[in-house]
C-alpha atoms as one frame of an Amber mdcrd trajectory, in Angstrom:
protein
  17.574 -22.176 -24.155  15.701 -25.472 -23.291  17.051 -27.193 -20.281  15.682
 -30.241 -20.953  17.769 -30.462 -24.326  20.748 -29.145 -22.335  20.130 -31.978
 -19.627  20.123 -34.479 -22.980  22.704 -33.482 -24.285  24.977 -33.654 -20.597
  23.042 -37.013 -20.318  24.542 -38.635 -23.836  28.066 -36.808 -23.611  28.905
 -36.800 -19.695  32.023 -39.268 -19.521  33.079 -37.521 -22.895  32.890 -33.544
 -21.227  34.878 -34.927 -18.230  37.704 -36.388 -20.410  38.360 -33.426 -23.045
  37.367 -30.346 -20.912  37.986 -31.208 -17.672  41.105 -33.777 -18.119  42.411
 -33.584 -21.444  42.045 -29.946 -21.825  42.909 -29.399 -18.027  39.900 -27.387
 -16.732  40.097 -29.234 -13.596  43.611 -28.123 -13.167  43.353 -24.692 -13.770
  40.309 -24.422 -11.019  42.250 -26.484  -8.603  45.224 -24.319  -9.357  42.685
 -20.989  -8.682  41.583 -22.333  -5.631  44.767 -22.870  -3.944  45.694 -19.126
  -4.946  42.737 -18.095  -3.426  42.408 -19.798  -0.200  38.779 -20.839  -1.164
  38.344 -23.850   1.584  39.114 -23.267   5.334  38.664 -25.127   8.751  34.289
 -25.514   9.789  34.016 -23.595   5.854  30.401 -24.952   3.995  30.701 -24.715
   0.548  27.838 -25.748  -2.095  28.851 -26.657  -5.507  25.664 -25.108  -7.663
  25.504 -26.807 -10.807  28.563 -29.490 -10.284  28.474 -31.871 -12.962  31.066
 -34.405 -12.780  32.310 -32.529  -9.259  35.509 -30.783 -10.516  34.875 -27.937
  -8.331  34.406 -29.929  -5.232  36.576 -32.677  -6.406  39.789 -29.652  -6.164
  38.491 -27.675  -3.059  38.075 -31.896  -1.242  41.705 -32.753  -2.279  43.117
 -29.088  -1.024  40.954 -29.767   2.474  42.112 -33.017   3.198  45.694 -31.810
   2.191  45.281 -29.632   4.720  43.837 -31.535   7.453  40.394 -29.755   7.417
  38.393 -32.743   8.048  35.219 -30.846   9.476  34.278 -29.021   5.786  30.442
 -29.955   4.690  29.803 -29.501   0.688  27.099 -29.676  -0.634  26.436 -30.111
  -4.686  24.013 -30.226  -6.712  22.736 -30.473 -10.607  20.343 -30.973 -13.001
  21.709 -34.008 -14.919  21.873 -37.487 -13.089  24.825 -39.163 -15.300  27.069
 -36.084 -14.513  26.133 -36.547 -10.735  26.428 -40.472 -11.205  30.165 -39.899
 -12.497  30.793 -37.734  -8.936  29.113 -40.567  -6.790  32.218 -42.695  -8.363
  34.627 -40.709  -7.629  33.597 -40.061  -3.994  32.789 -43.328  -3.963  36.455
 -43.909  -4.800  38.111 -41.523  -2.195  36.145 -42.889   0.245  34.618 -39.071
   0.605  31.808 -38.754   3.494  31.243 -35.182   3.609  30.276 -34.358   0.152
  26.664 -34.518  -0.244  25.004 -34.460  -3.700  21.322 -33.565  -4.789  19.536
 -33.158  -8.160  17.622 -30.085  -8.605  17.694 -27.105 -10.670  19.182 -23.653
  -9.896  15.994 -22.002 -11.119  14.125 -23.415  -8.260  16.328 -24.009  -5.418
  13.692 -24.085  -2.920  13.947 -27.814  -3.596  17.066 -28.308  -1.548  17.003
 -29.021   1.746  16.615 -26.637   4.490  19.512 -26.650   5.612  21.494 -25.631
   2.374  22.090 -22.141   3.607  24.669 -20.249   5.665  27.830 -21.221   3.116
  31.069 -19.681   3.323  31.442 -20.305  -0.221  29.372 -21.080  -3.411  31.027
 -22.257  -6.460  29.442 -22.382 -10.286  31.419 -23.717 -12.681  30.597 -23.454
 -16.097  26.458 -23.923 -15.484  24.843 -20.189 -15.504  25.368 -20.222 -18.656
  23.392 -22.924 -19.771  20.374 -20.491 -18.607  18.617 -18.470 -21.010  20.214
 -14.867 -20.125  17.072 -13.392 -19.245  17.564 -16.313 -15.774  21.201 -15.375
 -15.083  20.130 -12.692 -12.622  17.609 -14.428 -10.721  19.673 -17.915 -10.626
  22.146 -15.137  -9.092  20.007 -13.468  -6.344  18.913 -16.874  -5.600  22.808
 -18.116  -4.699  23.503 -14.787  -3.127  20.470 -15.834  -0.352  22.450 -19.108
   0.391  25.574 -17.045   1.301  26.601 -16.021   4.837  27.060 -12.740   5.420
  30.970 -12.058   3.815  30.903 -15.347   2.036  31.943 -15.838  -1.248  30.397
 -16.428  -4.903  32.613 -17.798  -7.800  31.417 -18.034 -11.258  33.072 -19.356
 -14.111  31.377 -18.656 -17.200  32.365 -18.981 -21.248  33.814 -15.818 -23.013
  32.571 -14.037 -26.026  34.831 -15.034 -29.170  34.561 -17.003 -32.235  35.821
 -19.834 -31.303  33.676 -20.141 -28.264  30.734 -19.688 -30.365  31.261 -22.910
 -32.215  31.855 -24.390 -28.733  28.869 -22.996 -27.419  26.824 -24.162 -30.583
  27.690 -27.813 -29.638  27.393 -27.875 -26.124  24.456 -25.339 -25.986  25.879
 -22.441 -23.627  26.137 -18.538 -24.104  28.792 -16.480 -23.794  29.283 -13.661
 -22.225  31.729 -10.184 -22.554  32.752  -8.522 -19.800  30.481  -5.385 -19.984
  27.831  -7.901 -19.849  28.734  -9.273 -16.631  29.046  -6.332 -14.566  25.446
  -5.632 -15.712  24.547  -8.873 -14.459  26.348  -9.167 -11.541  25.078  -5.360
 -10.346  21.774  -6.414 -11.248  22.215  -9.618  -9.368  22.598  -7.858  -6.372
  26.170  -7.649  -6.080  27.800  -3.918  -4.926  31.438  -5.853  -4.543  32.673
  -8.432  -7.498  36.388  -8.588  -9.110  35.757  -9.920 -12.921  39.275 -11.803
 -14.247  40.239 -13.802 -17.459  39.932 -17.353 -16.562  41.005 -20.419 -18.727
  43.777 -19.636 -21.645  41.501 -16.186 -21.668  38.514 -19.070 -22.814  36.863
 -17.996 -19.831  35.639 -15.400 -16.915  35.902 -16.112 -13.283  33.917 -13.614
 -11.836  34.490 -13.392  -7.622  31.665 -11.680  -5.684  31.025 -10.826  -2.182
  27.730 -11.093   0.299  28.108  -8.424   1.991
């Protein structure tokens, strides 16, 4: 799969995505609701957002910090497409965010980011690995697993094998995956310790994995 017609195609549609997927549909919702479950944000935690878009990862795991009182989390974020990241510079523009930090770069070639985008307690990918040609998905994989401390946590949320996800992913340009598939990945990845769940009105995978 071309990236640069998948960064087009983000480019034209990225206001549209973030109102039926994320708001209309309630994707951001669901992660936020996930997230809160899981106790994914924590006091000092530095978390990178690996293929944002519009921020709906970091948007939830801000909100549930500053519920909190955690005022000393760092994100990081970063993506391919500059309209999706122009969207998140609104909105932290708009909450008046100044710990959420946003590049552009790709997750194929990550030694782009700056040097100190490392040590995170948590990395989040929503809905972005599988925009990669599959033959990429382990090696995007082993290159997030680097930026994790020791113990910290990957989350992955990736589109489903079914029919109506493959007129979904037709439009929007994304694989799917079924689970058998994943584990492969995942092991191949360089992951020993990874909990695969249905994710999304069973639309979706969130796979959890472990640095360790």
């Amino acid at each position: 799969m071309d990236t640069s017609e998948v960064q087009n195609i983000y480019t034209k549609k990225a206001s549209y995505y973030q109102f039926l997927m994320v708001d209309f549909l309630g994707f951001g919702m669901a992660i936020e609701k996930f997230f809160r479950e899981f106790n994914y944000v924590g006091p000092h935690f530095k978390i990178l957002d690996a293929g944002c878009g519009t921020g709906n990862a970091t948007r939830a795991l801000y909100t549930i910090a500053s519920e909190k009182g955690y005022e000393d989390v760092t994100f990081h974020a970063f993506d391919l497409t500059q309209a999706m990241l122009d969207l998140f510079q609104q909105w932290i523009k708009k909450v008046g965010a100044n710990n959420i930090i946003l590049k552009r770069s790709n997750v194929l070639d990550l030694e782009q980011l700056p040097s100190d985008w490392n040590g995170y307690d948590a990395v989040v990918s929503t809905a972005m690995l599988e925009h990669l040609p599959k033959d990429s998905v382990r090696p995007a994989l082993r290159g997030l697993k680097q930026l994790l401390k020791h113990n910290g946590r990957l989350l992955v949320v990736i589109t489903r094998r079914n029919i109506i996800n493959k007129f979904i992913g037709w439009r929007w340009k994304n694989n799917t995956y079924d689970k058998n598939e994943l584990q492969k990945i995942f092991l191949d990845g360089g992951f020993s310790e990874f909990k695969i769940r249905n994710f999304f009105w069973n639309f979706m995978f969130i796979i959890e994995a472990k640095n360790n």
